[in-house]
mmCIF file of the N, C-alpha and C atoms, coordinates in Angstrom:
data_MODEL
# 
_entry.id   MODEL 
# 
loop_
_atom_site.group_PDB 
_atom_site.id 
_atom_site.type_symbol 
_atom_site.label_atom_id 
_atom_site.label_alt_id 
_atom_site.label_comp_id 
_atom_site.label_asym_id 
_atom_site.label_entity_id 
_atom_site.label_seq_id 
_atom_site.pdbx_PDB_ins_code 
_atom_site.Cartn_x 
_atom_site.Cartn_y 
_atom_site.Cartn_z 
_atom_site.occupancy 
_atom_site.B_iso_or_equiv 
_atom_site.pdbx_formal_charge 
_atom_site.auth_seq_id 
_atom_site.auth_comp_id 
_atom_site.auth_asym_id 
_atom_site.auth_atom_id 
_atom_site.pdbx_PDB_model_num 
ATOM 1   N N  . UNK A 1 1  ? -6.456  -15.226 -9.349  1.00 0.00 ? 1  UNK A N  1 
ATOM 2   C CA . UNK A 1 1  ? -5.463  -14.565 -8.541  1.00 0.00 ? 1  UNK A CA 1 
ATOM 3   C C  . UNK A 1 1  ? -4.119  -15.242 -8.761  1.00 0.00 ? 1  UNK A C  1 
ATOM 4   N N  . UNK A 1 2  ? -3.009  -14.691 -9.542  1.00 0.00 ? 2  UNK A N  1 
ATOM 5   C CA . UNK A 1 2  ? -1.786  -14.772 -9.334  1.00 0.00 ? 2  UNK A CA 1 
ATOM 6   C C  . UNK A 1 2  ? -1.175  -14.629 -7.866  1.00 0.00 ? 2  UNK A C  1 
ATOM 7   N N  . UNK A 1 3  ? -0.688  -15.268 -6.962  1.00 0.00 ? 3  UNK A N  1 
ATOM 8   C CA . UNK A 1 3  ? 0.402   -15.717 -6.026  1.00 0.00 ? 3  UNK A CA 1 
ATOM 9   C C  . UNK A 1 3  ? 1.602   -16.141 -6.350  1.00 0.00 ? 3  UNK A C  1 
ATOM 10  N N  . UNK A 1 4  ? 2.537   -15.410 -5.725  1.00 0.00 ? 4  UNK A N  1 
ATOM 11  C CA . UNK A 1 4  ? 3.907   -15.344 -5.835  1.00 0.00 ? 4  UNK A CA 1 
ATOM 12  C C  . UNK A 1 4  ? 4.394   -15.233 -4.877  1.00 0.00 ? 4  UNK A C  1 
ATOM 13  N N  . UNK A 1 5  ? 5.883   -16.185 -4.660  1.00 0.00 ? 5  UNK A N  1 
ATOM 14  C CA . UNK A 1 5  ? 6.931   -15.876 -3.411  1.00 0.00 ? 5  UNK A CA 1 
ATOM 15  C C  . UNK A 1 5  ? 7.210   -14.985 -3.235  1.00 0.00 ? 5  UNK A C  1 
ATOM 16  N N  . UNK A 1 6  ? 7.775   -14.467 -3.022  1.00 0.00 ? 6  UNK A N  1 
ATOM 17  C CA . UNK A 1 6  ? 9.307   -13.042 -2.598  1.00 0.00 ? 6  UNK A CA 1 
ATOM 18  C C  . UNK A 1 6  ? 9.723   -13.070 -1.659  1.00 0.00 ? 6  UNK A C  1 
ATOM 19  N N  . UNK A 1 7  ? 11.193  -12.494 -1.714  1.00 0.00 ? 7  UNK A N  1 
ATOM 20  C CA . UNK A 1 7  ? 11.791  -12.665 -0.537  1.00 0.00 ? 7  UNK A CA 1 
ATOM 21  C C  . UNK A 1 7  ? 12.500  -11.236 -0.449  1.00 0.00 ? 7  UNK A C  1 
ATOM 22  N N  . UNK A 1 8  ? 12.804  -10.669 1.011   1.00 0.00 ? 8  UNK A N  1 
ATOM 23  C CA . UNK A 1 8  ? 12.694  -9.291  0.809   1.00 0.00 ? 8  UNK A CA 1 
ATOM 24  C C  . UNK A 1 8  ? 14.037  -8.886  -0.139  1.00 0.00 ? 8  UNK A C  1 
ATOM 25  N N  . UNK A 1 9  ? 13.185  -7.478  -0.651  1.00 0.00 ? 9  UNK A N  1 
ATOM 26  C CA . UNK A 1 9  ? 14.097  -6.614  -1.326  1.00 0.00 ? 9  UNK A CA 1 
ATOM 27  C C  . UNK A 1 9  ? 13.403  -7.498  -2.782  1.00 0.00 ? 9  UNK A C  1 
ATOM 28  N N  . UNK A 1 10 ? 12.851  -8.308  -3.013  1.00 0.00 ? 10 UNK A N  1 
ATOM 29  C CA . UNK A 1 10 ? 12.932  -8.341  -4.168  1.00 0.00 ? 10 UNK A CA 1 
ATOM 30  C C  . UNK A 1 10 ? 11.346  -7.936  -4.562  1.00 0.00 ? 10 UNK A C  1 
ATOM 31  N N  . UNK A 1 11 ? 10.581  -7.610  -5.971  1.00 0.00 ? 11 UNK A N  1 
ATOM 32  C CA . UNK A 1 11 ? 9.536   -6.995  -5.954  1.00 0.00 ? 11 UNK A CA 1 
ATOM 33  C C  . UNK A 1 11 ? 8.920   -7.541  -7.051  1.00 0.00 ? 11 UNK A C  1 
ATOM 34  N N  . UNK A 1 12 ? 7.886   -7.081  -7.579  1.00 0.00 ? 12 UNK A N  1 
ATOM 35  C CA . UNK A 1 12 ? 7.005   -7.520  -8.516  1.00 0.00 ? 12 UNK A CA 1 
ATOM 36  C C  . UNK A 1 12 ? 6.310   -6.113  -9.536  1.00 0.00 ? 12 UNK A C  1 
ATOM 37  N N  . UNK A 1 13 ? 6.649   -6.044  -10.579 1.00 0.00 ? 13 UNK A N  1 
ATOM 38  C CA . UNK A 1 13 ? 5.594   -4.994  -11.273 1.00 0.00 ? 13 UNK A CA 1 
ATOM 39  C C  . UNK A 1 13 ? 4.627   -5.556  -11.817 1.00 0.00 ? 13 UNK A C  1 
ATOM 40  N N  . UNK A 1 14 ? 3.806   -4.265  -11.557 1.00 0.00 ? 14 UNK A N  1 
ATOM 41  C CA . UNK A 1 14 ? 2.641   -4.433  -12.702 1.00 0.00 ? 14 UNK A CA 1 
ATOM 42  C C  . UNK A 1 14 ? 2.282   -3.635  -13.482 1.00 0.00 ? 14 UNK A C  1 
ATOM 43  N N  . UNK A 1 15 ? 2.349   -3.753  -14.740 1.00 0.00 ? 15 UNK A N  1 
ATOM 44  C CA . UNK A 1 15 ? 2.290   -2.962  -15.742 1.00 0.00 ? 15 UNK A CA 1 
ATOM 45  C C  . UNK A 1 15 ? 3.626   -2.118  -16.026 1.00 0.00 ? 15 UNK A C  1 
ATOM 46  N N  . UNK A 1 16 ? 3.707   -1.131  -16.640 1.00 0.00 ? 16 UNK A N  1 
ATOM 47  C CA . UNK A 1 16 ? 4.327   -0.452  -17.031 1.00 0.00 ? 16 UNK A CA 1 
ATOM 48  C C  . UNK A 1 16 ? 5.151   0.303   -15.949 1.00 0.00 ? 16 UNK A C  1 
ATOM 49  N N  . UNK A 1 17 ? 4.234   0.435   -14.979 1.00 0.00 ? 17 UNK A N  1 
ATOM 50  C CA . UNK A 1 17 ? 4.810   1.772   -13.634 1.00 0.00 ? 17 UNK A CA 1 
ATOM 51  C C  . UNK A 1 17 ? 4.301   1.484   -12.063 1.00 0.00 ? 17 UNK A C  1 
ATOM 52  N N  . UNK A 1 18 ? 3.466   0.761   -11.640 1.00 0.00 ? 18 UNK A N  1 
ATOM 53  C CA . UNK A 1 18 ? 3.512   0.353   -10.437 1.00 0.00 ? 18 UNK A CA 1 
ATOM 54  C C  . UNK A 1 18 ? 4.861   -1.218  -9.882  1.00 0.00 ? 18 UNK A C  1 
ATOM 55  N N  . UNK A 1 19 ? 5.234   -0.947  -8.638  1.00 0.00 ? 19 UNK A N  1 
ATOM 56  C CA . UNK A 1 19 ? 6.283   -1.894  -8.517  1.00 0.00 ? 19 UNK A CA 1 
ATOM 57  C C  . UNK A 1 19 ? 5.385   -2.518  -6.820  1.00 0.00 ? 19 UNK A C  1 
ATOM 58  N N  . UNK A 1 20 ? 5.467   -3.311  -6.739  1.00 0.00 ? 20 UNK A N  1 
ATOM 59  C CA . UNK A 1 20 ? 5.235   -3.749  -5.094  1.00 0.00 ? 20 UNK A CA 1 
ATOM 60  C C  . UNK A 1 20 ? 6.339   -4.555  -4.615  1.00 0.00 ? 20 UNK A C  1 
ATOM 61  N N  . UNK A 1 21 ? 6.878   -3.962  -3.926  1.00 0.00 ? 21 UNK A N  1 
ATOM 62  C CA . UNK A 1 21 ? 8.284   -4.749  -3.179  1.00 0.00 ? 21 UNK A CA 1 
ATOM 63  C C  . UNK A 1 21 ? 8.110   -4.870  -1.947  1.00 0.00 ? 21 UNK A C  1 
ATOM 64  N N  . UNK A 1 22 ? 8.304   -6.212  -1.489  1.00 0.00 ? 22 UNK A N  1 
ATOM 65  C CA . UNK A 1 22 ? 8.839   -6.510  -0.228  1.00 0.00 ? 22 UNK A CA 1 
ATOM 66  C C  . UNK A 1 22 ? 9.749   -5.667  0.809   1.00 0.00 ? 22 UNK A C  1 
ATOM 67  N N  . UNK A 1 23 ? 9.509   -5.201  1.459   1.00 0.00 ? 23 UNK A N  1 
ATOM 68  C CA . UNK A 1 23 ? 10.839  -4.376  2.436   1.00 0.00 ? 23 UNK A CA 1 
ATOM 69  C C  . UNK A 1 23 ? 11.038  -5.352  4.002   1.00 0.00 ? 23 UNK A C  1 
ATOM 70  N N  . UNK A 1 24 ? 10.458  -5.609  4.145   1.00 0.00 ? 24 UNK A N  1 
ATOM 71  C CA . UNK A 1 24 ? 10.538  -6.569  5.424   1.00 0.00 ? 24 UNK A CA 1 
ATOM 72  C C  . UNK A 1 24 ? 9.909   -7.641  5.988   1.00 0.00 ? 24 UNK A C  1 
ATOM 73  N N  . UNK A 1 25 ? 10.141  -8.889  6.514   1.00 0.00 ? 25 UNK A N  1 
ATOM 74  C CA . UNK A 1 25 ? 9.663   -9.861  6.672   1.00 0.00 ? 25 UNK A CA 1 
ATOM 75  C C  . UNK A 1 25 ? 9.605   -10.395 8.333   1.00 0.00 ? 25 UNK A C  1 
ATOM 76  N N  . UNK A 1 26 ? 9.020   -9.815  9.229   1.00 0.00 ? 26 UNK A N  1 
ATOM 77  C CA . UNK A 1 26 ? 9.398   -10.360 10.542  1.00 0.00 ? 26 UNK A CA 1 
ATOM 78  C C  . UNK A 1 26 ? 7.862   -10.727 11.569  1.00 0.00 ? 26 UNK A C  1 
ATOM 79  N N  . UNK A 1 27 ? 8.409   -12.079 12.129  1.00 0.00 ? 27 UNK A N  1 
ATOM 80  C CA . UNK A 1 27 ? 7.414   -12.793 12.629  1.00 0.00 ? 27 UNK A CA 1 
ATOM 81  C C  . UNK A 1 27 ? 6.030   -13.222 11.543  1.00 0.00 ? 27 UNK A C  1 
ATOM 82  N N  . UNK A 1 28 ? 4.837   -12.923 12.097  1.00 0.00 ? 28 UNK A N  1 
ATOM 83  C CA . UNK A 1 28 ? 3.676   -13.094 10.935  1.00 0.00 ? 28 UNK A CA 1 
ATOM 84  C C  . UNK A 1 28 ? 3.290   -11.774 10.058  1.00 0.00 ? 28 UNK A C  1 
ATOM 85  N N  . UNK A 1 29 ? 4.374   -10.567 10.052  1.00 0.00 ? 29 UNK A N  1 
ATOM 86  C CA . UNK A 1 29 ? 4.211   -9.876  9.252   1.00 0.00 ? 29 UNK A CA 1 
ATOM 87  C C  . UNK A 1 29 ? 4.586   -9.520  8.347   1.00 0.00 ? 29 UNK A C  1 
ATOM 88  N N  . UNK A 1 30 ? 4.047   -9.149  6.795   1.00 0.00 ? 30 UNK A N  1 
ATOM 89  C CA . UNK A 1 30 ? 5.371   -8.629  5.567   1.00 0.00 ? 30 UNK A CA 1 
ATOM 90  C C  . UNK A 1 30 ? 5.062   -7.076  5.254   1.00 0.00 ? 30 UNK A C  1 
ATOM 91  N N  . UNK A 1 31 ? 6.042   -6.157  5.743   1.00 0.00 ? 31 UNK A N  1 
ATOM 92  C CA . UNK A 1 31 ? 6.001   -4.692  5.492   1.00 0.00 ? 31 UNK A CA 1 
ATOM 93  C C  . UNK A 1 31 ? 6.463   -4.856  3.497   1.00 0.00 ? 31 UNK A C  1 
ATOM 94  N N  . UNK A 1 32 ? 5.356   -4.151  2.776   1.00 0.00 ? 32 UNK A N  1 
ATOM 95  C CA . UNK A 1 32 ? 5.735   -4.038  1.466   1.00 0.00 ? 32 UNK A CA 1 
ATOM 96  C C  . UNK A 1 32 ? 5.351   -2.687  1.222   1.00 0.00 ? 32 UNK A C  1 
ATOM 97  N N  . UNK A 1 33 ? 6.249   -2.088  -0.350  1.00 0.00 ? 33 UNK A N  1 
ATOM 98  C CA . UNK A 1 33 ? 6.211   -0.899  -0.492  1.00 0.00 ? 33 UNK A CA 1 
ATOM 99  C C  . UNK A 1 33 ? 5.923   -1.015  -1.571  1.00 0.00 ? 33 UNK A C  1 
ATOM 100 N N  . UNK A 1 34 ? 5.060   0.179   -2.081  1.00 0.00 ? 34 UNK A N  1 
ATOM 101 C CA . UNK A 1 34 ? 4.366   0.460   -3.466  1.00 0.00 ? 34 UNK A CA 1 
ATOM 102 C C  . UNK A 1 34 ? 5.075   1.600   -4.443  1.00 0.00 ? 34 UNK A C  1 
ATOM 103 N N  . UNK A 1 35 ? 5.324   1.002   -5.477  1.00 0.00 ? 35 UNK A N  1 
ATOM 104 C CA . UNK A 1 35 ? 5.365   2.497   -6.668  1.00 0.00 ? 35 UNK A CA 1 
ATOM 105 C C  . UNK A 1 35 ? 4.429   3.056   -7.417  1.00 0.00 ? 35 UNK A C  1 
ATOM 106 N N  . UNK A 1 36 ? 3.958   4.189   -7.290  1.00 0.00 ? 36 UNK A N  1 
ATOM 107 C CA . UNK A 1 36 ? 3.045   3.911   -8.457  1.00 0.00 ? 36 UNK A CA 1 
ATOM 108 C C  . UNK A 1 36 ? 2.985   5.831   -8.818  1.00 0.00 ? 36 UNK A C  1 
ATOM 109 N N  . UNK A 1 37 ? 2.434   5.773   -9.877  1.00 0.00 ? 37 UNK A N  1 
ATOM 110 C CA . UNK A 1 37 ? 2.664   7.044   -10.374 1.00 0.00 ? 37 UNK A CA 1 
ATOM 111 C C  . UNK A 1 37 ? 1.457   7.911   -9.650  1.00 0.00 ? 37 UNK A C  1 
ATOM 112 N N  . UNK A 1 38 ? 1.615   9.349   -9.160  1.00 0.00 ? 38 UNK A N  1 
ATOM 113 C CA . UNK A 1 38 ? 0.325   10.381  -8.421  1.00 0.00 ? 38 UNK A CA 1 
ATOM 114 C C  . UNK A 1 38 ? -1.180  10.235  -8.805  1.00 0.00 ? 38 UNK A C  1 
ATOM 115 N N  . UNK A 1 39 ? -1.309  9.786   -9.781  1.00 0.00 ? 39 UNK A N  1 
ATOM 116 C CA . UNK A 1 39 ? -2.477  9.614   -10.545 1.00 0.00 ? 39 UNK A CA 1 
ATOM 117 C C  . UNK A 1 39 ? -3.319  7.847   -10.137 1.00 0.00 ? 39 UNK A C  1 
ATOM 118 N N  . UNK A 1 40 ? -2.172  7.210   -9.654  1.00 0.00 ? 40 UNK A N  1 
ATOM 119 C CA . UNK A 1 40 ? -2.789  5.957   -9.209  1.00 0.00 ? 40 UNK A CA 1 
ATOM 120 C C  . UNK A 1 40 ? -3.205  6.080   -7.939  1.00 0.00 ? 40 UNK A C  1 
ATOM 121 N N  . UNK A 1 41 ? -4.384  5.682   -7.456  1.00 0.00 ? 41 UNK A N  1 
ATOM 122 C CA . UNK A 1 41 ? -4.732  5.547   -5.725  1.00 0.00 ? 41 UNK A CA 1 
ATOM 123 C C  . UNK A 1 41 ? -4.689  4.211   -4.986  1.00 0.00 ? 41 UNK A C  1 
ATOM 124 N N  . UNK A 1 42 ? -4.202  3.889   -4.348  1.00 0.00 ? 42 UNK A N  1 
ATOM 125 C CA . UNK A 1 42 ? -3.886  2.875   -3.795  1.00 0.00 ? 42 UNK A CA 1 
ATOM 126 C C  . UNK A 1 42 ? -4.320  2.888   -2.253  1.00 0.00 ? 42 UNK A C  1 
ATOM 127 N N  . UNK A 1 43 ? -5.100  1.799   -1.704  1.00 0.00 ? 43 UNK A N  1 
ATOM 128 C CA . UNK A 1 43 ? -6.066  2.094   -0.696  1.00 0.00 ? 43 UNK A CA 1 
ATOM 129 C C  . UNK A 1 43 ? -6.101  0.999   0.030   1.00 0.00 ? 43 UNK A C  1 
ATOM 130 N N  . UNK A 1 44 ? -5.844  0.563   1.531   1.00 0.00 ? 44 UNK A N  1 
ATOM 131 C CA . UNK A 1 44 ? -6.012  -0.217  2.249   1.00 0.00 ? 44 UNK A CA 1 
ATOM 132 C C  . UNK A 1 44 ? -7.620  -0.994  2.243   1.00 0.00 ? 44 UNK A C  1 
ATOM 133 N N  . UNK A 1 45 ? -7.291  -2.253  2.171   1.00 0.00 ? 45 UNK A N  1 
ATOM 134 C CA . UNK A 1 45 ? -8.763  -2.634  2.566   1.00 0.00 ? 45 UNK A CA 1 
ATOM 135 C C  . UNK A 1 45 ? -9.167  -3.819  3.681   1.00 0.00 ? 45 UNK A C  1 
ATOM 136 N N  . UNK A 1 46 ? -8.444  -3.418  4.727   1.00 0.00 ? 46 UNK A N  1 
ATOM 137 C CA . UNK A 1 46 ? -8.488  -4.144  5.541   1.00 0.00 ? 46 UNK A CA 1 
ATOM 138 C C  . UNK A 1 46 ? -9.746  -3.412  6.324   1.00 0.00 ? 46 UNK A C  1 
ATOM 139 N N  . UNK A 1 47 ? -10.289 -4.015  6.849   1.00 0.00 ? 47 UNK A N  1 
ATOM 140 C CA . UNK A 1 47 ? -12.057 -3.909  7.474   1.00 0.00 ? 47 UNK A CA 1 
ATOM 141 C C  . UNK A 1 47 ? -11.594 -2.516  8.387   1.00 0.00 ? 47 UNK A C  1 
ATOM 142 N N  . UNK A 1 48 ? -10.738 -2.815  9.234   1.00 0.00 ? 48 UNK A N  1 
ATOM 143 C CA . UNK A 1 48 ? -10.747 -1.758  10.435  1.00 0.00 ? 48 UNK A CA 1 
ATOM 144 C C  . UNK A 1 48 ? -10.327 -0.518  10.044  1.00 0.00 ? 48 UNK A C  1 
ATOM 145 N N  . UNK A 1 49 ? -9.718  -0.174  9.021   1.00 0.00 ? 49 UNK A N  1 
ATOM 146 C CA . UNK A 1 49 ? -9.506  1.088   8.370   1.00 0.00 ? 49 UNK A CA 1 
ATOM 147 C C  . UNK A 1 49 ? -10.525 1.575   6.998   1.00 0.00 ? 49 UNK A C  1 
ATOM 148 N N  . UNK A 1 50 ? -10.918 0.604   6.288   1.00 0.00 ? 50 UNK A N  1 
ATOM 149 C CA . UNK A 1 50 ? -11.537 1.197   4.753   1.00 0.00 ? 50 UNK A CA 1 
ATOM 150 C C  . UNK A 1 50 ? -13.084 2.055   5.797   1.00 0.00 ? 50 UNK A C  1 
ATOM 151 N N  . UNK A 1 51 ? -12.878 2.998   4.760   1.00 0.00 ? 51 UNK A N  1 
ATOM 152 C CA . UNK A 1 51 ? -14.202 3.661   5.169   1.00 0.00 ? 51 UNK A CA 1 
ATOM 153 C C  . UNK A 1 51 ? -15.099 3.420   4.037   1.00 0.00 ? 51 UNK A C  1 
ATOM 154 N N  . UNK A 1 52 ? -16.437 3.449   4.238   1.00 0.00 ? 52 UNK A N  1 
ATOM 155 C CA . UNK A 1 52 ? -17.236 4.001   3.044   1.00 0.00 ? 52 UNK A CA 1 
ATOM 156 C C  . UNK A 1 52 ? -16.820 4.140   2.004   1.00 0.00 ? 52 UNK A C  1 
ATOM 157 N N  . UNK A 1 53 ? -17.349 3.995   0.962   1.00 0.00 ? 53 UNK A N  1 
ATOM 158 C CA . UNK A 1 53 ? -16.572 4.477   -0.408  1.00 0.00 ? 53 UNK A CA 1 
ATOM 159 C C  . UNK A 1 53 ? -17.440 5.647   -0.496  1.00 0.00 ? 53 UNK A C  1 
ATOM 160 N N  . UNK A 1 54 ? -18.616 5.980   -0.025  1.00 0.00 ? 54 UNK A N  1 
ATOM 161 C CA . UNK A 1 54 ? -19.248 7.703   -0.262  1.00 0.00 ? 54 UNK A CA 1 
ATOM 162 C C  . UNK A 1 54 ? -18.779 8.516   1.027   1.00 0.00 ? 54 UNK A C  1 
ATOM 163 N N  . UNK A 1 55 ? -18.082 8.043   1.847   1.00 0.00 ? 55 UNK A N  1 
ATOM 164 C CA . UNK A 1 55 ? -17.534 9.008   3.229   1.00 0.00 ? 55 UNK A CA 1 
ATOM 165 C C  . UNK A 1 55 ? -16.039 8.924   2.253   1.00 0.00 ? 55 UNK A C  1 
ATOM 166 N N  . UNK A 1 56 ? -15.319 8.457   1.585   1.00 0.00 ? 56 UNK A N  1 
ATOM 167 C CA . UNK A 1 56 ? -14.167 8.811   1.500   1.00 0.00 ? 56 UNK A CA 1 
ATOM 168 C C  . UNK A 1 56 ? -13.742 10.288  0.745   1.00 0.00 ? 56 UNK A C  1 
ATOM 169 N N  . UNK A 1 57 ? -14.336 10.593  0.001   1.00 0.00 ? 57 UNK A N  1 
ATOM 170 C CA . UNK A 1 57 ? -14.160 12.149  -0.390  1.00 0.00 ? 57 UNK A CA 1 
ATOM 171 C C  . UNK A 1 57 ? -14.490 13.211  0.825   1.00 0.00 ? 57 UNK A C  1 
ATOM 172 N N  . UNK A 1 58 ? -15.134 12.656  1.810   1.00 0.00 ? 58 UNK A N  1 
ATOM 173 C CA . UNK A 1 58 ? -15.715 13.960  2.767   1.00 0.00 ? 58 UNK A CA 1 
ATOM 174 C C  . UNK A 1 58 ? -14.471 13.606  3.647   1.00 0.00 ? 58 UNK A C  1 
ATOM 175 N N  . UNK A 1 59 ? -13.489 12.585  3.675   1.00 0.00 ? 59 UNK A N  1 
ATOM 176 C CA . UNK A 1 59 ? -13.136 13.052  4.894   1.00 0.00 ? 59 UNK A CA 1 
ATOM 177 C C  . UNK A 1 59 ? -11.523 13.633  4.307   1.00 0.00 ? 59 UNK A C  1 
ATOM 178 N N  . UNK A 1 60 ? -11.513 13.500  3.814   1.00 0.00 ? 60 UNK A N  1 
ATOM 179 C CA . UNK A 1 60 ? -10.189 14.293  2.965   1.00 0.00 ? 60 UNK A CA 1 
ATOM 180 C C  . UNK A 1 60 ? -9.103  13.597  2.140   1.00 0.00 ? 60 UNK A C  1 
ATOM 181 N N  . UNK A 1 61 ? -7.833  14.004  1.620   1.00 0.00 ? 61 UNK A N  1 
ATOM 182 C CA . UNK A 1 61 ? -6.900  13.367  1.046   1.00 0.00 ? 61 UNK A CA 1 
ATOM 183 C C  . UNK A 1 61 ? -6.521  12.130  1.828   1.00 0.00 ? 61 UNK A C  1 
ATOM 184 N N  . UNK A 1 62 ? -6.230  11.073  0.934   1.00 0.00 ? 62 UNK A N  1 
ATOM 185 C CA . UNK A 1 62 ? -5.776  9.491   1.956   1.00 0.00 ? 62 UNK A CA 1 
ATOM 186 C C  . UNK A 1 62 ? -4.394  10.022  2.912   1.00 0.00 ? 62 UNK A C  1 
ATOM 187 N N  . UNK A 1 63 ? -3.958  10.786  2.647   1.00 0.00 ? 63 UNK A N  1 
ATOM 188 C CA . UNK A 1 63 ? -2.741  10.976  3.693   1.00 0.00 ? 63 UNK A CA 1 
ATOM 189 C C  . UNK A 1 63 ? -3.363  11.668  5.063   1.00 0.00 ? 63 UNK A C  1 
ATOM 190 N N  . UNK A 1 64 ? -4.440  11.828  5.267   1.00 0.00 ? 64 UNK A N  1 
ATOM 191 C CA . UNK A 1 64 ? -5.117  12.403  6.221   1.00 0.00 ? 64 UNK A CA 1 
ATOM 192 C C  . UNK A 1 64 ? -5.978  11.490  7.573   1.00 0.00 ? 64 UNK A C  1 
ATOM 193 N N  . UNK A 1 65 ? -5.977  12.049  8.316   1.00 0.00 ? 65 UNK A N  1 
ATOM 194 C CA . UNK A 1 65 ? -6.980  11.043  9.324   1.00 0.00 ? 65 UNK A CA 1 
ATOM 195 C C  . UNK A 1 65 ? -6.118  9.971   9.765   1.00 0.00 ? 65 UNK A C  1 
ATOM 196 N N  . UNK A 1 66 ? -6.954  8.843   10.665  1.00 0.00 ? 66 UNK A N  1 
ATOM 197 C CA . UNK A 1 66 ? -5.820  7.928   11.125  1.00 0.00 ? 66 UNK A CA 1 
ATOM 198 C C  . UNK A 1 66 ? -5.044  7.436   10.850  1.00 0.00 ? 66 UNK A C  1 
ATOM 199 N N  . UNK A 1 67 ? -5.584  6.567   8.882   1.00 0.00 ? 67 UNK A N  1 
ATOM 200 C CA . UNK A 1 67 ? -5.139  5.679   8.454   1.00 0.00 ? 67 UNK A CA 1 
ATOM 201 C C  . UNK A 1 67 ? -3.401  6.569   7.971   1.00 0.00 ? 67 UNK A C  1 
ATOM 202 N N  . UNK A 1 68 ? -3.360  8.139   7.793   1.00 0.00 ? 68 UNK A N  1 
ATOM 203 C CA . UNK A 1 68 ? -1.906  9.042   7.897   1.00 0.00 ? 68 UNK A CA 1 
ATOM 204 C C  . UNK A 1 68 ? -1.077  8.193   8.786   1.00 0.00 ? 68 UNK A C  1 
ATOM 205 N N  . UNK A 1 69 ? -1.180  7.431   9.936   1.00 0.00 ? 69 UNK A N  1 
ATOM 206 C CA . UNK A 1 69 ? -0.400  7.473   10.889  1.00 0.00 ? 69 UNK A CA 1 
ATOM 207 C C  . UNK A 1 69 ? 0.437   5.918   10.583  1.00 0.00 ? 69 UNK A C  1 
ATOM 208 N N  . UNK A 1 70 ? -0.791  5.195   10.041  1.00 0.00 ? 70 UNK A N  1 
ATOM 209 C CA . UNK A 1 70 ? 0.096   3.947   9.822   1.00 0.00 ? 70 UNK A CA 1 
ATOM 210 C C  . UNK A 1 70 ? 0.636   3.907   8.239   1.00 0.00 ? 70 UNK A C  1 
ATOM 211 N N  . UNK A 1 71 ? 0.654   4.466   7.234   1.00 0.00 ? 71 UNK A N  1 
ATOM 212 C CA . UNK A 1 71 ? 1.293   4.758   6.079   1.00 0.00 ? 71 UNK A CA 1 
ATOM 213 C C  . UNK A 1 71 ? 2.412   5.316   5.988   1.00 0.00 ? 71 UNK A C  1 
ATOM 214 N N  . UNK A 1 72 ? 3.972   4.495   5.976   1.00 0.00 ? 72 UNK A N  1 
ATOM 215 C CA . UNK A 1 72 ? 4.526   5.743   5.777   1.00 0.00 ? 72 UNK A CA 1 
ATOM 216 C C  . UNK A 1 72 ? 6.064   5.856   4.759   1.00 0.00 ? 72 UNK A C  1 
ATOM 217 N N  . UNK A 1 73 ? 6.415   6.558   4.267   1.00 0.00 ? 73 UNK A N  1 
ATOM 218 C CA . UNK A 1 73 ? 7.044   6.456   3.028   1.00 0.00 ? 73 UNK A CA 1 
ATOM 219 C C  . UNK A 1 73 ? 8.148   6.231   2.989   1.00 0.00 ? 73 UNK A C  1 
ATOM 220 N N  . UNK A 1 74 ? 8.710   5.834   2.398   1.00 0.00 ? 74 UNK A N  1 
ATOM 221 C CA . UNK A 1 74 ? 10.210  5.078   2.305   1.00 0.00 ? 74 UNK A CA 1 
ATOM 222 C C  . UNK A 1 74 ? 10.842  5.502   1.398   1.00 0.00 ? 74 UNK A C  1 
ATOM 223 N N  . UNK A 1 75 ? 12.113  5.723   0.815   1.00 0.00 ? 75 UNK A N  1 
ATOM 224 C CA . UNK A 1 75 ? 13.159  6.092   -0.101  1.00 0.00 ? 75 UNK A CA 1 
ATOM 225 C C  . UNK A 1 75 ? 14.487  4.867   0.242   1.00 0.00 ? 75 UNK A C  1 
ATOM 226 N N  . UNK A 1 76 ? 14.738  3.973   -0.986  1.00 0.00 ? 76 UNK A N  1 
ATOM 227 C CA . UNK A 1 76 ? 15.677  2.951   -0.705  1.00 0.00 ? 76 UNK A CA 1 
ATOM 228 C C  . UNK A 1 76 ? 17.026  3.411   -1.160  1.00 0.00 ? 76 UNK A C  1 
# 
């Protein structure tokens, strides 16, 4: 595992077309934002949200259901 600083606004790529940037840093939390092209899926895996990996097609597109409510998109 590569670990790296950042400090906000500044970001990290990987590969060719995903970017992960920092957007905010306050108290014990860091809000970061993802680039990545439609074809990449990118998926929380924190215990209290990941579902199943065989319930995740039944319950619909990732923008759907609870985990919709805490995702949400940014334009800088």
């Amino acid at each position: 595992m590569l670990v790296l600083a950042r400090k906000p606004s500044e970001a990290i790529k990987i590969g060719d077309d995903i970017i992960v940037k920092v957007i905010a840093i306050r108290g014990g939390q860091v809000k970061i934002g993802i680039e990545a092209p439609p074809g990449v899926r990118v998926i929380r895996t924190d215990s209290h949200v990941a579902a199943p990996a065989h319930a995740e097609h039944a319950a619909g597109p990732p923008e759907s259901g609870a985990a919709a409510s805490q995702v949400k998109n940014t334009e800088d």
